[in-house]
SEDO-141321 format. One record per atom (N, C-alpha, C): residue in one letter; atom name; residue number from 1; x, y, z. Coordinates in steps of 0.2 Angstrom, whole numbers, plus 5000, padded with zeros to 4 digits. Each point is the difference from the previous one (the first is absolute). Example, Ala and Ser with C-alpha at 12.3 -4.5 7.8 and 13.67 -1.06 7.14 Angstrom:
# residues 2
+-----+------+-----+------+------+------+
| res | atom |   n |   xx |   yy |   zz |
+-----+------+-----+------+------+------+
|   A |    N |   1 | 5066 | 4972 | 5039 |
|   A |   CA |   1 | 4996 | 5006 | 5000 |
|   A |    C |   1 | 5004 | 5006 | 5000 |
|   S |    N |   2 | 4998 | 5005 | 4996 |
|   S |   CA |   2 | 5004 | 5006 | 5001 |
|   S |    C |   2 | 4996 | 5005 | 5003 |
+-----+------+-----+------+------+------+
This chain:
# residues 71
+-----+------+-----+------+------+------+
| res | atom |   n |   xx |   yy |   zz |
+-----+------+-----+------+------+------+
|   X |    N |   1 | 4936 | 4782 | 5219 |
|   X |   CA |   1 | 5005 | 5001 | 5006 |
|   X |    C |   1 | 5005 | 5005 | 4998 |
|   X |    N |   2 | 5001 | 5003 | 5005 |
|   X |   CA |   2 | 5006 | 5007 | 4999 |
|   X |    C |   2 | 5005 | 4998 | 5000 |
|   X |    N |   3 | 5006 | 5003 | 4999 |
|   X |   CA |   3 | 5008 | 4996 | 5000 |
|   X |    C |   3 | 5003 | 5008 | 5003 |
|   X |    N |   4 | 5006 | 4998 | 5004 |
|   X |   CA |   4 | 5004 | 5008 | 4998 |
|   X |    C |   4 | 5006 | 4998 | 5000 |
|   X |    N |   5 | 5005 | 5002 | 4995 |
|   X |   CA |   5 | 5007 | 5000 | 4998 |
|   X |    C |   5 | 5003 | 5003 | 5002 |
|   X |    N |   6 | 5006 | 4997 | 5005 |
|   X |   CA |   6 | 5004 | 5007 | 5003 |
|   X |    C |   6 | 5006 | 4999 | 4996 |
|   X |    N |   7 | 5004 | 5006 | 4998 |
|   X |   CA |   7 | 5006 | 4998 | 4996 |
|   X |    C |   7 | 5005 | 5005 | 5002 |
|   X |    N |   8 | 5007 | 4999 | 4997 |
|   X |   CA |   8 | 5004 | 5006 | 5002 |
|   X |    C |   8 | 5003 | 5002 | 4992 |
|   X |    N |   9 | 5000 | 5009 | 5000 |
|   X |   CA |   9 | 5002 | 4999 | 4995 |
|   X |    C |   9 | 5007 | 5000 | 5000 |
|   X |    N |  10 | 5004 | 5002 | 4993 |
|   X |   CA |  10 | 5006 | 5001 | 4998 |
|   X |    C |  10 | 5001 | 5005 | 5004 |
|   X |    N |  11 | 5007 | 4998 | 5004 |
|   X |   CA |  11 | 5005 | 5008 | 5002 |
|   X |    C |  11 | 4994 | 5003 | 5005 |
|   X |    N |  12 | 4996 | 4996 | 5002 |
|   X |   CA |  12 | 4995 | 5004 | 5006 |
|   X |    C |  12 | 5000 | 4994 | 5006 |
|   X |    N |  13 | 4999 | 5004 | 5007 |
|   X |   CA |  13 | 5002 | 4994 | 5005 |
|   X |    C |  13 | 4994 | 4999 | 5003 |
|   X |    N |  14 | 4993 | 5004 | 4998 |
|   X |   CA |  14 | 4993 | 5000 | 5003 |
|   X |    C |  14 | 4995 | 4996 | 4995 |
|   X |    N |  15 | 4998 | 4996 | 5002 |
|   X |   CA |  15 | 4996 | 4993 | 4998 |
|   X |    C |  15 | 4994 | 5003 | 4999 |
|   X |    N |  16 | 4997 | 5001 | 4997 |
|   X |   CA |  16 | 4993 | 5004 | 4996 |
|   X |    C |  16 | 4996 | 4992 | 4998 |
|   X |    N |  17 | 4994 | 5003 | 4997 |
|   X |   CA |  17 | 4994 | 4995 | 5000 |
|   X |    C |  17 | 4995 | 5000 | 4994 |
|   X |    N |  18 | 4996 | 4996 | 4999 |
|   X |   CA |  18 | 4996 | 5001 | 4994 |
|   X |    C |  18 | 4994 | 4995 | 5003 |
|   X |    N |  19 | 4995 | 5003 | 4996 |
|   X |   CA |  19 | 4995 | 4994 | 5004 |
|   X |    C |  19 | 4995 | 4996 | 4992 |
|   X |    N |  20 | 4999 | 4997 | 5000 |
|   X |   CA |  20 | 4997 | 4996 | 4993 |
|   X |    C |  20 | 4996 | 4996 | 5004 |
|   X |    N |  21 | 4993 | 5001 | 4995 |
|   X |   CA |  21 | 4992 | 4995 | 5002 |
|   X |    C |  21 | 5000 | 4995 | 4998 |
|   X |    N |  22 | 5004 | 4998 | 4997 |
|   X |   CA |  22 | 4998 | 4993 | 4998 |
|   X |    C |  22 | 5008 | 4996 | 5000 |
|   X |    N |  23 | 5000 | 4994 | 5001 |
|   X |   CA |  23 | 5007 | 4995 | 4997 |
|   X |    C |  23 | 5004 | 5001 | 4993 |
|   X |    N |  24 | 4994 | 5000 | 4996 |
|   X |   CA |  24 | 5002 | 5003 | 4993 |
|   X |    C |  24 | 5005 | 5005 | 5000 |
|   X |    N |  25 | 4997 | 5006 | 5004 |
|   X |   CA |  25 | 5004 | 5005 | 4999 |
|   X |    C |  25 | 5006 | 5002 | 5002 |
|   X |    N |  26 | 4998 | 4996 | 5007 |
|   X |   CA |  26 | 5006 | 4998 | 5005 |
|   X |    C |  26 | 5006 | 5001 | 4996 |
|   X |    N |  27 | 4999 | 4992 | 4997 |
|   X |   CA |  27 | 5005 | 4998 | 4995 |
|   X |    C |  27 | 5004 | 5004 | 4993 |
|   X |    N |  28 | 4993 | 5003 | 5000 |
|   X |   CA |  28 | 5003 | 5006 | 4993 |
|   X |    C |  28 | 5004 | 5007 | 5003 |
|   X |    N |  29 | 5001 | 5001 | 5006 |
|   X |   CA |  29 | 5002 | 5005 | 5004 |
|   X |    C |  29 | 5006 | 4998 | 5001 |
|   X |    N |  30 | 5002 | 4993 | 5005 |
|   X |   CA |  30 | 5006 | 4997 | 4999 |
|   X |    C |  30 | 5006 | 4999 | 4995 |
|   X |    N |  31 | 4995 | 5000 | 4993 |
|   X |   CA |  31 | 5006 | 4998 | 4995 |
|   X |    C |  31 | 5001 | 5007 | 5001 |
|   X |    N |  32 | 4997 | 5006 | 4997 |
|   X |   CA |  32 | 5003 | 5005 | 5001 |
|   X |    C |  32 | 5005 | 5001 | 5004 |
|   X |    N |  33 | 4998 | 5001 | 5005 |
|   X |   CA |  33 | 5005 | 5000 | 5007 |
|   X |    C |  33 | 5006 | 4999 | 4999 |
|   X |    N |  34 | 5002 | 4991 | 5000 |
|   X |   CA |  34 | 5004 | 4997 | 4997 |
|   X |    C |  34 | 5005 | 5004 | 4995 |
|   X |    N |  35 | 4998 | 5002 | 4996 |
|   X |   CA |  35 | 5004 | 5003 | 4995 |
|   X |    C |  35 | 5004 | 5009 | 5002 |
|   X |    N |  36 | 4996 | 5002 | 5006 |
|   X |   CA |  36 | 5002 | 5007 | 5000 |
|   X |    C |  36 | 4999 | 5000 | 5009 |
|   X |    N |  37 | 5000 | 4997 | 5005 |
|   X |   CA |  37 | 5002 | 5000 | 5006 |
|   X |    C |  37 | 5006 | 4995 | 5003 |
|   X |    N |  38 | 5002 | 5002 | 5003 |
|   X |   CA |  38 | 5005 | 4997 | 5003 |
|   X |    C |  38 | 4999 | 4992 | 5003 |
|   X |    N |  39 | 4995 | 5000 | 5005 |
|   X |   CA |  39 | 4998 | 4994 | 5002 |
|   X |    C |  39 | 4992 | 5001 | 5003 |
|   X |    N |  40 | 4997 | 4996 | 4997 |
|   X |   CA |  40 | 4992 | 4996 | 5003 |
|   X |    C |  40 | 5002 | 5000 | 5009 |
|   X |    N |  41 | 4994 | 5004 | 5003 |
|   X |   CA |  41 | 5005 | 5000 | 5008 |
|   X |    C |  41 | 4994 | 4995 | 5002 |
|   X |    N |  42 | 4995 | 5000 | 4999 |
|   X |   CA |  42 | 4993 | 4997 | 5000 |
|   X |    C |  42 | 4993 | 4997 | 4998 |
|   X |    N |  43 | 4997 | 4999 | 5000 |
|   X |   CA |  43 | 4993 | 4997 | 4995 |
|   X |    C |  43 | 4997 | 4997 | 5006 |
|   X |    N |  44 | 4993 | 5004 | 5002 |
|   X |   CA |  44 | 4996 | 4996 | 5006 |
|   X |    C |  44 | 4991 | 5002 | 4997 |
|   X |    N |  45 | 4996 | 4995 | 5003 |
|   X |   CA |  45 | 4995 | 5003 | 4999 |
|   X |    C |  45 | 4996 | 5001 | 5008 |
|   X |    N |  46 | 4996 | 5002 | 5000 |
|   X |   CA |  46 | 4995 | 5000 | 5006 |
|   X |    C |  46 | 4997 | 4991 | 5000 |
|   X |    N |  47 | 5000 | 4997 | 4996 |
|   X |   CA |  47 | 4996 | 4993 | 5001 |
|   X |    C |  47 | 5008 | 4994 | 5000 |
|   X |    N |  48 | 5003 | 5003 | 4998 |
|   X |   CA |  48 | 5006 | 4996 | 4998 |
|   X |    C |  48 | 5008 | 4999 | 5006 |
|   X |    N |  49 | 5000 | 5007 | 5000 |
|   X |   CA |  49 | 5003 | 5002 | 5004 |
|   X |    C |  49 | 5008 | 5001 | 4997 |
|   X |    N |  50 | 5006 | 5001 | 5001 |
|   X |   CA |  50 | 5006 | 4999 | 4997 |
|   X |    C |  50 | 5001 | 4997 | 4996 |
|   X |    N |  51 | 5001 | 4998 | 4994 |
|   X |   CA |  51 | 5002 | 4996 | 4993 |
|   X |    C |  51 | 5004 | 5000 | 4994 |
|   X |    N |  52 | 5005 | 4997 | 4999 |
|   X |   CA |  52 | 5005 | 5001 | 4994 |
|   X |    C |  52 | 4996 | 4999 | 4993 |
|   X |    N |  53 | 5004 | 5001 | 4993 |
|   X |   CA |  53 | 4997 | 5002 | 4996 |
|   X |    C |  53 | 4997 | 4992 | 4999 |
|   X |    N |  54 | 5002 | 4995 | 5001 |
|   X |   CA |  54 | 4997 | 4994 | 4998 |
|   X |    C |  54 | 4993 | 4998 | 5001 |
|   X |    N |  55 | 5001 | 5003 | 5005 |
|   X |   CA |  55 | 4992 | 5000 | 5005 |
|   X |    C |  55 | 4996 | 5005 | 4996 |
|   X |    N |  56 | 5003 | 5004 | 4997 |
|   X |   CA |  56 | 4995 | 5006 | 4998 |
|   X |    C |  56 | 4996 | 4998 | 4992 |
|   X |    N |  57 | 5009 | 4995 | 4997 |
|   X |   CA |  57 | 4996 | 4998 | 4994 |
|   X |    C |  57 | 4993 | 4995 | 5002 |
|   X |    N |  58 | 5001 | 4998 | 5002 |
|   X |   CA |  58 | 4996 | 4992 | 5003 |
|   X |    C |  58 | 4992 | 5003 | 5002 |
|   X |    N |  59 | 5001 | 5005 | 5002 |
|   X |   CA |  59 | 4995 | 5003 | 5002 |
|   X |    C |  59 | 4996 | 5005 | 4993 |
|   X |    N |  60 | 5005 | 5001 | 4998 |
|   X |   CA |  60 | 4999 | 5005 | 4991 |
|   X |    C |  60 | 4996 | 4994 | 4997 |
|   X |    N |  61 | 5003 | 4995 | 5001 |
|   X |   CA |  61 | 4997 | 4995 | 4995 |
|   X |    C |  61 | 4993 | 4997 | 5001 |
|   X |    N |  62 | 5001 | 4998 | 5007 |
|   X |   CA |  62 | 4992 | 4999 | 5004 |
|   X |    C |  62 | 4996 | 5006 | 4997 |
|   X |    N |  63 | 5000 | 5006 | 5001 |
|   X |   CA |  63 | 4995 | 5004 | 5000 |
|   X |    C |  63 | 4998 | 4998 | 4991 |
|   X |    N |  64 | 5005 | 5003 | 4998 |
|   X |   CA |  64 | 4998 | 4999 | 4993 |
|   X |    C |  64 | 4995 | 4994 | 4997 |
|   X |    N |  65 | 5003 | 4995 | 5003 |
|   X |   CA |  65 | 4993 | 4994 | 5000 |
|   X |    C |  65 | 4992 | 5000 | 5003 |
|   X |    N |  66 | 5003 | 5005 | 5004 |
|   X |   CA |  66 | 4992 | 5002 | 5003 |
|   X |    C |  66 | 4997 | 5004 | 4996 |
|   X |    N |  67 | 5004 | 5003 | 4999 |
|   X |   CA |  67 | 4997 | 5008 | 4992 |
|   X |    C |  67 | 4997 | 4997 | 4995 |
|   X |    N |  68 | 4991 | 5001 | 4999 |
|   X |   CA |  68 | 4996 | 4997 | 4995 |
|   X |    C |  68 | 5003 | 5002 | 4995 |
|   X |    N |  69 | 5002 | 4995 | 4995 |
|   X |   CA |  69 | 5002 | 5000 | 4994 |
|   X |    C |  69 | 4994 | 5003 | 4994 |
|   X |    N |  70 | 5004 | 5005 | 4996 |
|   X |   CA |  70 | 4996 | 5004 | 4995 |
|   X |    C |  70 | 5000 | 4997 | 4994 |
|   X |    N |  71 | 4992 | 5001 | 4996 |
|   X |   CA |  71 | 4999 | 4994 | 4994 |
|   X |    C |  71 | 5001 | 5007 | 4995 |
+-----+------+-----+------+------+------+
């Protein structure tokens, strides 16, 4: 499932975007974010639809359970 991350940066007034293929990554693009944009304007998927970061953990985590663990 795709995700796309809209965010706004620091001292900029136009909302820009990033897209991530997985939950996981989702996830690892928001902490970044976090740390160096001003605010999370968004987080939706095409199956999902609009979603806060909660919903995105929850779904990080899901997948991950789905992901065949390596021996």
């Amino acid at each position: 499932m795709s995700y796309t991350i809209g965010y706004q940066a620091k001292n900029q007034k136009a909302v820009l975007a990033t897209e991530a293929a997985t939950a996981n990554q989702a996830v690892a693009i928001v902490a970044e974010l976090q740390k160096t944009a001003d605010e999370i304007k968004f987080i939706r998927s095409p199956q999902e639809g609009e979603m806060g970061i909660e919903m995105l953990l929850l779904l990080a985590k899901e997948e991950a359970e789905e992901m065949p663990q390596r021996m």
